[in-house]
C-alpha positions in Angstrom: 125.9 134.0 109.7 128.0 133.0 113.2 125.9 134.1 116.4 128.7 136.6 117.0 128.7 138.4 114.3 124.8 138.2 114.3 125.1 139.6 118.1 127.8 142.4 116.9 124.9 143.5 114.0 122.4 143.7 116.2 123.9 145.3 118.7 125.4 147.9 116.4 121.9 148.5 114.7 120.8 149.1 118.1 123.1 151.6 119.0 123.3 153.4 116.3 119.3 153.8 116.1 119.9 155.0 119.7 122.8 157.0 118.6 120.6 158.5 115.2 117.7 159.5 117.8 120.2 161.5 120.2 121.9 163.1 117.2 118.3 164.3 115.4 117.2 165.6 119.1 120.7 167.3 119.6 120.1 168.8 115.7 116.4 169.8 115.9 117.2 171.3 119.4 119.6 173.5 118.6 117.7 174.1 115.2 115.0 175.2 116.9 116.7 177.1 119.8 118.7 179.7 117.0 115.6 180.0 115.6 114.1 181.2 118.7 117.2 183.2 119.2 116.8 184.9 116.2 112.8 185.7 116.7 113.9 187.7 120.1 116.5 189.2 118.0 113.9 190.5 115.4 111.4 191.1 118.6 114.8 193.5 120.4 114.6 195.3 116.4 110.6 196.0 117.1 111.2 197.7 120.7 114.3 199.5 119.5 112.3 200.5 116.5 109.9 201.6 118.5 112.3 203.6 120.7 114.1 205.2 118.1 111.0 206.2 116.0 107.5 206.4 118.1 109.8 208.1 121.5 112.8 209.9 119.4 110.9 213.3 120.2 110.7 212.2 123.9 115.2 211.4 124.3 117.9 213.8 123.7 119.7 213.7 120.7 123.1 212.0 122.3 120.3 209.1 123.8 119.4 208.2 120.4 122.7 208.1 118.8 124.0 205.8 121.5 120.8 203.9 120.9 121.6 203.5 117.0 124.9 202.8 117.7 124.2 199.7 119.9 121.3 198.1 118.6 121.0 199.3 114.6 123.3 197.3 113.4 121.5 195.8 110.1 120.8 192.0 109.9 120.8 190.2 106.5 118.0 191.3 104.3 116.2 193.2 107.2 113.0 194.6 106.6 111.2 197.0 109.3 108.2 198.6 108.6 105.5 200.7 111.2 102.2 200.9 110.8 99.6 203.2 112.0 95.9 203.0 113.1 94.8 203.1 109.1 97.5 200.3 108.5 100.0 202.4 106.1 103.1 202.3 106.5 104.8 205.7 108.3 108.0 206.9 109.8 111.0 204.8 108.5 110.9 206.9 105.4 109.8 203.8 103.3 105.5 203.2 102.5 105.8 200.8 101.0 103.4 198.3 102.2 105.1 194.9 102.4 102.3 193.2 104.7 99.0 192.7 103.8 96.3 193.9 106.1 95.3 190.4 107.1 99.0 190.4 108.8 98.8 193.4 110.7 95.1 193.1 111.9 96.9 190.0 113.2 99.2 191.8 115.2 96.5 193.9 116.5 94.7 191.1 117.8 97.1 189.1 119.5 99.6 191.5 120.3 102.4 189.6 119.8 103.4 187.3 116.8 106.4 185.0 115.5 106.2 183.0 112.3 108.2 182.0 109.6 107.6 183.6 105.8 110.0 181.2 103.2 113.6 181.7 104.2 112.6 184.9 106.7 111.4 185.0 110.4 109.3 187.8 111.2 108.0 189.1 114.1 105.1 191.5 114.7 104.4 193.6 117.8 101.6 195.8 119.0 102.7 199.0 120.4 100.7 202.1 122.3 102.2 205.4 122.2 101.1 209.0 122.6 101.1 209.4 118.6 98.6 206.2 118.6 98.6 202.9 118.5 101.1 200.9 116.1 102.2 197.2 114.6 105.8 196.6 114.3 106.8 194.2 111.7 110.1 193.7 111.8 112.0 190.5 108.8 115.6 189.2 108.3 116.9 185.8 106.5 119.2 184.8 109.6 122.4 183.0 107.5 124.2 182.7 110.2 121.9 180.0 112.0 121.8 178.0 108.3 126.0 178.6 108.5 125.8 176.6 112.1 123.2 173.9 110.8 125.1 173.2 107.8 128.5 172.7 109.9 126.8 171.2 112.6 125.4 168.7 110.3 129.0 167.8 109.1 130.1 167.6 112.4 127.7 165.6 113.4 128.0 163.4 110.0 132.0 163.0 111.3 131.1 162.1 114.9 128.4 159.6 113.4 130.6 157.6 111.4 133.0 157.3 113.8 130.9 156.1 116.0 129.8 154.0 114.2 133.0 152.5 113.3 133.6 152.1 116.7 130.2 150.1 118.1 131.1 147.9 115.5 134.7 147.1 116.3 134.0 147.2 120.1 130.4 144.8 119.5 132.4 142.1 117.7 135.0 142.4 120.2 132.0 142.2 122.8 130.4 139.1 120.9 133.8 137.4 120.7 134.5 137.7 124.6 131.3 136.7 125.7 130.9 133.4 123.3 133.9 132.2 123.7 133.3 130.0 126.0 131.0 128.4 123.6 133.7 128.6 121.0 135.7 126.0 123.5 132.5 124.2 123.8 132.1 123.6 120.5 136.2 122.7 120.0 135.8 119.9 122.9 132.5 118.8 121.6 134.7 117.9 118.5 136.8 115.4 120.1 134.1 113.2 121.1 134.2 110.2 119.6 132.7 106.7 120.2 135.8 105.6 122.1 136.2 108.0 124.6 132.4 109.3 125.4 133.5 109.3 129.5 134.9 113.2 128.0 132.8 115.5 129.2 133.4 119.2 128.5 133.8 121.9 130.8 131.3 123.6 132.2 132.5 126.5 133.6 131.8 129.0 136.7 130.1 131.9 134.7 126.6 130.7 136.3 125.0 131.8 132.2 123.3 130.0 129.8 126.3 128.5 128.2 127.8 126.8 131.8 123.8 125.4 131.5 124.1 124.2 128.0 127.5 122.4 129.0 125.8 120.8 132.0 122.9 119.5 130.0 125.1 118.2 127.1 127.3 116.4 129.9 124.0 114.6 131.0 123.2 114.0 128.0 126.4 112.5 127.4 126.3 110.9 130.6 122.9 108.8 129.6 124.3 108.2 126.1 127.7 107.1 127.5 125.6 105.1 129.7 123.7 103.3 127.0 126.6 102.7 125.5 127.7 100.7 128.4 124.8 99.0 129.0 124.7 97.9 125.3 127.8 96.1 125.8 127.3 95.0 129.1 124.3 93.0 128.1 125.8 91.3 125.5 129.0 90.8 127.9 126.4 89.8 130.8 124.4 87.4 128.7 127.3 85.5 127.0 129.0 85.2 130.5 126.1 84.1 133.0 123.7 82.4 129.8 127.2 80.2 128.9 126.6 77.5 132.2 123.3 76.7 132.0 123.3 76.3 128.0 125.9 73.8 128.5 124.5 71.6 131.0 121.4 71.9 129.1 123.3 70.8 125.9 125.5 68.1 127.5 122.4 67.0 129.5 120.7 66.5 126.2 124.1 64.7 124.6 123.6 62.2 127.4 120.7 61.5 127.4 120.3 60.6 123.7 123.7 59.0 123.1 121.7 55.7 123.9 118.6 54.2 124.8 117.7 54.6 128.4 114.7 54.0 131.0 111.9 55.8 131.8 113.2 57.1 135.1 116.4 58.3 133.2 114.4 60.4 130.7 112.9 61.6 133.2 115.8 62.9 135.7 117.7 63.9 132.1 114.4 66.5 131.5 114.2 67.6 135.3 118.1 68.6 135.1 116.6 70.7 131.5 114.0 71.6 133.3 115.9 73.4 136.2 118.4 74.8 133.8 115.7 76.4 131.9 114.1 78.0 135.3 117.8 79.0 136.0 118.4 80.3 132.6 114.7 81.8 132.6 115.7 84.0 136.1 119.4 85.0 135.0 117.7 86.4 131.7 114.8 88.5 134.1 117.8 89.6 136.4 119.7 91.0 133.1 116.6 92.9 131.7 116.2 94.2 135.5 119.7 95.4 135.3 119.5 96.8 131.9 116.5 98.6 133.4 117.8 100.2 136.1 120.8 101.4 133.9 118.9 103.3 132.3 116.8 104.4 135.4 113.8 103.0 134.5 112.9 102.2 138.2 114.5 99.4 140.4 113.7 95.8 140.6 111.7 93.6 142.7 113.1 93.4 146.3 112.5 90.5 148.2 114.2 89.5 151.6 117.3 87.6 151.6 119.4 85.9 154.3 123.3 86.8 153.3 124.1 83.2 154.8 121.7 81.0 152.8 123.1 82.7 149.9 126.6 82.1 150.5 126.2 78.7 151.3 124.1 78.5 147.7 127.1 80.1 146.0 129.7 77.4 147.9 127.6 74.2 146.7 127.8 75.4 143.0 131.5 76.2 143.3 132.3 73.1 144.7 130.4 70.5 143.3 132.6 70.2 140.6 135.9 69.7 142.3 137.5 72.1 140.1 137.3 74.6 143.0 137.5 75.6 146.6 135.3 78.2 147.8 136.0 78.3 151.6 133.3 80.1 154.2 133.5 81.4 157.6 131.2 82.8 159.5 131.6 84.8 162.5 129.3 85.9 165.2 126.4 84.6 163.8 123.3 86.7 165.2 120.4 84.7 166.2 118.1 87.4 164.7 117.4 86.5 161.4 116.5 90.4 160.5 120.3 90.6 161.0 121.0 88.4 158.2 118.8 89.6 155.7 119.2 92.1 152.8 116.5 93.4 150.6 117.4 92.8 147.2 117.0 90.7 143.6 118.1 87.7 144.7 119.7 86.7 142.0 121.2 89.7 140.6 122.9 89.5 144.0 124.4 86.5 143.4 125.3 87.6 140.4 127.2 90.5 142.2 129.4 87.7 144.3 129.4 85.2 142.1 131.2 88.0 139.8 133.8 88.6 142.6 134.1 85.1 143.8 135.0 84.2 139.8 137.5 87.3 139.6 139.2 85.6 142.9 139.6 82.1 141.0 140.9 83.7 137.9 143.8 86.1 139.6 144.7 83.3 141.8 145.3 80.8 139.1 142.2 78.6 140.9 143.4 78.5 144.3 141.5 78.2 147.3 138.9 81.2 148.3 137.9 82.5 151.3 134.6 84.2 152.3 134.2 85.4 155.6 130.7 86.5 156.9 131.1 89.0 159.9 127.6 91.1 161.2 128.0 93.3 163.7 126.0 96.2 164.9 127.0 98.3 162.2 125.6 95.9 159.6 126.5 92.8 157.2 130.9 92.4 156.0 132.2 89.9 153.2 135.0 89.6 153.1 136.3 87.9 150.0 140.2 86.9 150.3 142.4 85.5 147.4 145.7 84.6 147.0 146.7 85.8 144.2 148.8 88.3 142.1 147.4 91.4 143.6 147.2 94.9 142.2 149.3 98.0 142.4 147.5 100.5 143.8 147.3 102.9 140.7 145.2 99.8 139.5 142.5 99.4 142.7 141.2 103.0 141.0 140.0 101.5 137.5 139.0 97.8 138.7 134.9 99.0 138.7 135.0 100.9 135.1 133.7 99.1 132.6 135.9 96.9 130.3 139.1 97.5 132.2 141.6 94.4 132.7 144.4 94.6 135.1 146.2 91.8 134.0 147.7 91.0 130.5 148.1 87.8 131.3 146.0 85.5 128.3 144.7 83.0 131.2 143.7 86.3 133.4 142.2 87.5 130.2 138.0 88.7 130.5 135.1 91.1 129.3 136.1 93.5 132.0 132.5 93.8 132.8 132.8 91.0 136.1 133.4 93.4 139.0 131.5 96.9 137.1 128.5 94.9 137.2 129.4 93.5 140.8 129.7 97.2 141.8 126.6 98.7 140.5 124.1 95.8 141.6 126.1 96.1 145.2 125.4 100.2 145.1 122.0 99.4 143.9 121.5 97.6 147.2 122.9 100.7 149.4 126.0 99.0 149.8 129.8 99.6 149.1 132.7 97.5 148.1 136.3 98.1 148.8 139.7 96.6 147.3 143.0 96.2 149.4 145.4 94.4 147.6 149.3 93.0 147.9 151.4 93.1 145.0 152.2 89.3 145.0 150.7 88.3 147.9 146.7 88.5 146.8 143.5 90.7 146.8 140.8 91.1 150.0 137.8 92.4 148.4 135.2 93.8 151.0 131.5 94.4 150.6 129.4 95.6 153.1 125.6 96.6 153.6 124.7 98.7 156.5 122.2 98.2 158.9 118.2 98.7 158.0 
């Protein structure tokens, strides 16, 4: 059964329990208030019974008639009997007894009674007079009270079921408006698939449980979208920073056993290995730190760094092969060295520049690059200049998502992971990079870490 029809059931069993209880208390009320009614009735028939018989020799002729007239009108199976200090029954013309003696003692003790005998209400009183003292006993069936239950009920019975009717129509009507926006919740949830889990569906402004449950399945989306990423990006990651080392080590190797050689060439062929395995050894760490701190496992081991050494790192291993030219300028060097320095992983922050130094060569068809180094007072700028096809700027918005190529160019062609990773190591770090960019004329990519 759906929750809203489960919430419309309830809440019409509720109500109509509530409903049932008000109806009952309305019924036995007014059940209970004719019958009292009808008790002071029979109690007016004792005192006019009294009036007209014990105190007839005491009013004028005309007094009783108008008293006869007004109050003698004869109720439905009415029985009225007087009885005198030897309980027998006197004046009314009838002895017959009627009521046993243990009745009228009754009377005689507590003055006054009410009490119901089958289908009849009697009432008895006890009455002094200067004949002697009597008990009035006075009986009736009172049909017209069982004539307003019965069609009370029915009315009642109407009114019920219409009601009824109605807490049902109005609950599912109730249900539906207030789960519906978990009805659109559950529609979006539909369209997730596993190549668009950036959707995230909307939470709302109702401040209830169901904006809550949308916000925790958008963070659970969030950290499965994000392991998503990550999955890819360390496969992306490893195949694109493993790729260097594990060729030099292999052509090393190649080398070195393509014919016999001396001592000291073994030995400089093992020490290249050797320094390509430490390499290869502290780009795998740096990956597992990422991977780590993707999925907010804590951050990696900082250790100072000095921007400048790093750049100048980063310029050697471009350049040694002649295939490119990574140029680097740097201005206003600060003679404090707590200027210079960042705290960070080193390597994953080479990894960072390294990623947008690469990205430079590749969209500027291996041109020349230029990497400025400005510090100032507000902190440390690089500027990282290219001269190559640029980007629109409806492009400079996407360049940090994950797997996004702005070129369709085969030779421009990549993972699309380069400058995501460059972006979240930098952020990592407290830092920021920006993107201005020149249709045709090339791309100025700016990374800056404040002041600590």
């Amino acid at each position: 059964m759906k929750i809203k029809d489960r919430l419309a059931l309830y809440f019409t069993l509720i109500s109509t329990l509530v409903l049932l209880g008000v109806l009952f208390t309305v019924y036995f009320t007014f059940h209970k208030f004719m019958q009292a009614e009808f008790f002071a009735r029979l109690t007016d028939r004792t005192m006019v019974t009294a009036k007209l018989y014990l105190q007839a020799d005491e009013i004028s002729s005309d007094s009783l008639s108008r008293v006869r007239a007004q109050y003698l009108e004869k109720l439905n199976g009415e029985v009225i009997r007087i009885y005198n200090d030897k309980n027998d029954a006197t004046f009314i013309g009838d002895d017959q007894q009627y009521w046993n003696i243990e009745t009228i003692e009754k009377v005689r003790r507590l003055k006054k009674i009410n009490f119901r005998d089958g289908q009849r209400q009697v009432v008895g009183i006890y009455y002094k007079d200067n004949q002697g003292n009597f008990v009035i006993l006075a009986s009736a069936i009172d049909q017209s009270t069982q004539k307003r239950i019965d069609k009370l009920w029915k009315i009642m019975l109407v009114i019920f079921l219409i009601i009824f009717i109605g807490l049902l129509l109005s609950a599912r009507w109730i249900a539906k408006k207030i789960l519906q926006p978990l009805e659109v919740f559950i529609s979006q949830v539909k369209l997730i698939k596993s190549n668009n889990l950036y959707f995230r569906v909307q939470e709302g402004n109702n401040k209830d449980e169901i904006q809550l449950l949308a916000q925790n399945f958008n963070n659970l989306m969030e950290h499965i979208e994000q392991s998503f990423i990550l999955q890819k990006t360390f496969v992306a990651n490893a195949s694109h920073e493993l790729r260097t080392p594990i060729t030099r080590m292999i052509i090393g190797a190649e080398i070195a056993l393509s014919q016999e050689r001396s001592k000291q060439d073994y030995q400089k062929a093992l020490q290249a290995v050797l320094e390509d395995s430490e390499k290869l050894e502290k780009i795998i760490s740096s990956l597992l730190n990422l991977a780590q701190t993707d999925l907010e496992y804590g951050a990696t081991n900082l250790v100072v760094l000095r921007i400048d050494e790093l750049l100048w790192k980063l310029q050697q291993e471009w350049n040694q092969n002649g295939a490119h030219q990574l140029l680097i300028e740097v201005r206003d060097l600060p003679m404090e060295e707590e200027h210079l320095s960042i705290a960070c992983n080193p390597t994953l922050l080479q990894i960072a520049l390294d990623n947008i130094i690469s990205n430079a060569f590749k969209f500027s068809d291996q041109q020349a690059v230029k990497c400025i180094l400005d510090i100032n007072d507000k902190g440390i700028h690089i500027y990282i200049e290219d001269k190559g096809t640029g980007m629109d700027e409806s492009q400079i918005g996407h360049i940090f998502k994950p797997f996004y190529s702005s070129s369709g160019k085969a030779e421009h062609a990549g993972n699309g992971m380069g400058l995501y990773m460059a972006h979240k190591i930098i952020s990592m770090y407290h830092g920021s990079i920006t993107v201005t960019s020149k249709k045709g004329i090339g791309t100025s990519f700016l990374v800056f870490f404040p002041k600590f």
